[in-house]
C-alpha positions as CSV (number, residue, x, y, z in Angstrom):
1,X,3.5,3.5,-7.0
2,X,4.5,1.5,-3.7
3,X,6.9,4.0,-3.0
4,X,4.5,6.7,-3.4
5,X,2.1,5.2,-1.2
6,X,4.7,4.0,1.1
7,X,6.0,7.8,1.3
8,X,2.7,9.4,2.2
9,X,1.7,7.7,4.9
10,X,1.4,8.5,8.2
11,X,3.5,8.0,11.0
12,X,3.5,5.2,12.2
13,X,3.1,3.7,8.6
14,X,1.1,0.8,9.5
15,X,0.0,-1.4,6.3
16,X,-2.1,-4.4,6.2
17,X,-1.1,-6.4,2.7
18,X,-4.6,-7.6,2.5
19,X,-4.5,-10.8,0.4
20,X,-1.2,-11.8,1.1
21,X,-0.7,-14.5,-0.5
22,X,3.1,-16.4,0.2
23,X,3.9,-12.7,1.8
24,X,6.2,-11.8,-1.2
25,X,5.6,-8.0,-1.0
26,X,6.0,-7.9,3.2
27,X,9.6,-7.3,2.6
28,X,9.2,-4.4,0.1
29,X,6.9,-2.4,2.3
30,X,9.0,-3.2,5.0
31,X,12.2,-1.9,3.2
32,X,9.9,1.2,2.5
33,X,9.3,1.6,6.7
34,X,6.3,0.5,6.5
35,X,4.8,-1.8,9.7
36,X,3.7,-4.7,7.4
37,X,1.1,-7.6,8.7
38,X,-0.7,-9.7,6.3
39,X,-3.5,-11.4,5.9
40,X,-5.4,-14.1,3.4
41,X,-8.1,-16.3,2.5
42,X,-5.8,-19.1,2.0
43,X,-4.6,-21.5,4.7
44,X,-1.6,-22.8,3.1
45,X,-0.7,-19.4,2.0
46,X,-0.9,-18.3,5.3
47,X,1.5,-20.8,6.2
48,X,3.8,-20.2,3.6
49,X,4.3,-16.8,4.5
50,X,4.9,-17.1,7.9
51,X,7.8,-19.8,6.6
52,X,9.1,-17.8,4.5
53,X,8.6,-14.3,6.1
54,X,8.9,-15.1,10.1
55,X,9.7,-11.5,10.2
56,X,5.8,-10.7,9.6
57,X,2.6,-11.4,11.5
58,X,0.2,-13.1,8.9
59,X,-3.4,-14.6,9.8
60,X,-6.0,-16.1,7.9
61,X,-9.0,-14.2,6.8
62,X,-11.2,-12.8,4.3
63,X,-11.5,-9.6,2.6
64,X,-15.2,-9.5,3.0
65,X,-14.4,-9.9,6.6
66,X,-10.9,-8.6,8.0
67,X,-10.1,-9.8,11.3
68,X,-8.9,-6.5,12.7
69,X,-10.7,-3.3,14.6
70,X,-11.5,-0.5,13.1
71,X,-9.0,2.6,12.6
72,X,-6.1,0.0,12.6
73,X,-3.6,1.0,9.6
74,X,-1.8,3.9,8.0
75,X,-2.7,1.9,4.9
76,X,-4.2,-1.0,3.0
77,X,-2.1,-2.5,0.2
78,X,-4.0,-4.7,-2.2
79,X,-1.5,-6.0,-5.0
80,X,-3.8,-8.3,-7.5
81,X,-5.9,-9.4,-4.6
82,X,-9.1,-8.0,-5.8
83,X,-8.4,-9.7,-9.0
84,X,-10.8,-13.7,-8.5
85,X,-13.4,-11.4,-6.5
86,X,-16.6,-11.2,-8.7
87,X,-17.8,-7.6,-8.9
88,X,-20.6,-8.5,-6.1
89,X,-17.9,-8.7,-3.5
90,X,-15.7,-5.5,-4.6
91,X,-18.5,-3.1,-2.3
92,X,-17.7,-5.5,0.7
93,X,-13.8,-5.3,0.5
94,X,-13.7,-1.9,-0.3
95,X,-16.2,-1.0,2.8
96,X,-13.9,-3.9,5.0
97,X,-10.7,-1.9,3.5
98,X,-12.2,1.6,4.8
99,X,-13.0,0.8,7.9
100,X,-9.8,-0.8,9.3
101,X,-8.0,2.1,7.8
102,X,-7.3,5.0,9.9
103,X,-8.5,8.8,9.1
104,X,-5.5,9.7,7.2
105,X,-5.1,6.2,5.4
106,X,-4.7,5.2,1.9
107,X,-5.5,2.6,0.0
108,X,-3.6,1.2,-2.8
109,X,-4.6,-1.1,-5.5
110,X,-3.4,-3.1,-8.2
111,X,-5.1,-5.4,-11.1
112,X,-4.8,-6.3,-14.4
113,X,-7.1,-3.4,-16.3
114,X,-9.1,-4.6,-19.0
115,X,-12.7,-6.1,-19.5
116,X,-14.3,-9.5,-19.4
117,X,-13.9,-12.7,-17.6
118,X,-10.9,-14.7,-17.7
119,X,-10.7,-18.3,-16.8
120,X,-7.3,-19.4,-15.8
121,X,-7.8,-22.6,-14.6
122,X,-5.8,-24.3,-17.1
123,X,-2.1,-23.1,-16.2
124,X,-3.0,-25.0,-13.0
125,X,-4.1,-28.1,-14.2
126,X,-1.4,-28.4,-16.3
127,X,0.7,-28.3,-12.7
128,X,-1.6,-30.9,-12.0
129,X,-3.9,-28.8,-9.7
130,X,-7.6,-29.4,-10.1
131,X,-9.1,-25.7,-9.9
132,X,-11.5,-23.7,-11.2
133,X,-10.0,-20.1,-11.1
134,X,-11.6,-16.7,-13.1
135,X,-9.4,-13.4,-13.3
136,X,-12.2,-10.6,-13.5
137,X,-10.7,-7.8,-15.3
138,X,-11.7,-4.2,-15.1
139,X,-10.8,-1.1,-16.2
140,X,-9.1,1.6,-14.0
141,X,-12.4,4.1,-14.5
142,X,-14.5,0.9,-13.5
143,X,-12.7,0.5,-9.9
144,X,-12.4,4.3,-9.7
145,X,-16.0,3.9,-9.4
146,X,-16.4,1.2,-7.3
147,X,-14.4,2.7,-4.5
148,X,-16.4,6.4,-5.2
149,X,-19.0,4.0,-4.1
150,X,-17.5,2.6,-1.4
151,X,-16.5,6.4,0.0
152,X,-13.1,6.7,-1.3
153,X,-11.7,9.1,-4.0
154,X,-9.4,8.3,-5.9
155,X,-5.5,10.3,-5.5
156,X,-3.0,9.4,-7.7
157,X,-3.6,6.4,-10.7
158,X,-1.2,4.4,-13.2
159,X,-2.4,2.2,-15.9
160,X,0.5,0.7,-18.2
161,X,0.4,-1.5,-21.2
162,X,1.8,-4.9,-20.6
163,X,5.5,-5.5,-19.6
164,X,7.9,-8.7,-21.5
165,X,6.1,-11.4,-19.7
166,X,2.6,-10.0,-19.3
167,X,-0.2,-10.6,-21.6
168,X,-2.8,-7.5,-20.1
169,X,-2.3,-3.9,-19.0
170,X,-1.5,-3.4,-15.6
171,X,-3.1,-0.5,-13.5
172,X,-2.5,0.9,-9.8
173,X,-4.8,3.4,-7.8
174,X,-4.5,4.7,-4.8
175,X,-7.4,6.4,-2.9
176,X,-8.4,7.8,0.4
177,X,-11.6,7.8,2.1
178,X,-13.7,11.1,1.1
179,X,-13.7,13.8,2.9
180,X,-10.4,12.9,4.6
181,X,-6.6,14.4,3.7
């Protein structure tokens, strides 16, 4: 699905990795010829992508709230960064995503489908982090929805069971804002 999206984009292929964490998928989308910057909520991730990926511009900033103008990318690539945003925020990014996107752009997607609240605060505090963390899980008709809301329509979906080290189906979508190609 990355290289799907990654192939149908527009000239010049500009992609914001919005919630990019430690910038680990910058280089993919790169290697795709994509324009990649990146952006995230978290300082020190921030940091640690531009460490580890000088190559990329990353800033600091919320998905509720992205720091760029309008009409900006080819595309917005959002791999599991949706997935600790309560349902109450998801019209907010999804509105944020569309409007920095340009008339062609896509949007892209990824989460792990399924129902329910998840707390995964434990793996952390065994690492000896104090956090309270929930994974919000939804199904792939669920966001499909959402982002019908939000003015996009959905254009190409995949929902797999779990892979060796996963424990929960895995799901991509990619839409475009309606009405556009």
């Amino acid at each position: 699905m990355i290289e799907h999206f990654a192939s149908v984009l527009q000239a010049p292929r500009r992609v914001l990795d919005a919630g990019c964490g430690a910038g680990r998928m910058m280089p993919i989308l790169a290697g795709l010829g994509c324009q990649v910057e990146g952006v995230d909520l978290s300082p020190e991730m921030v940091r640690r992508a531009k460490m580890d990926h000088r190559e990329f511009r990353s800033s600091v900033g919320s998905l509720t709230d992205l720091p760029f103008p309008a009409a900006s990318f080819d595309g917005v690539f959002s791999w599991y960064s949706t997935i600790h945003s309560p349902d109450d925020d998801l019209p907010r990014i999804f509105a944020e995503a569309r409007r920095v996107l340009r008339a062609s752009g896509l949007l892209l997607i990824a989460f792990q489908a399924g129902s329910g609240t998840v707390d995964v605060s434990e793996s952390y505090r065994r690492r000896g982090h104090a956090v309270t963390l929930r994974r919000y899980n939804r199904t792939p008709d669920q966001l499909s929805e959402q982002l019908l809301a939000a003015g996009f329509r959905e254009v190409a979906r995949l929902s797999r069971g779990p892979a060796k080290y996963e424990k929960d189906d895995q799901a991509v979508l990619i839409a475009t804002p309606a009405g556009r190609c």
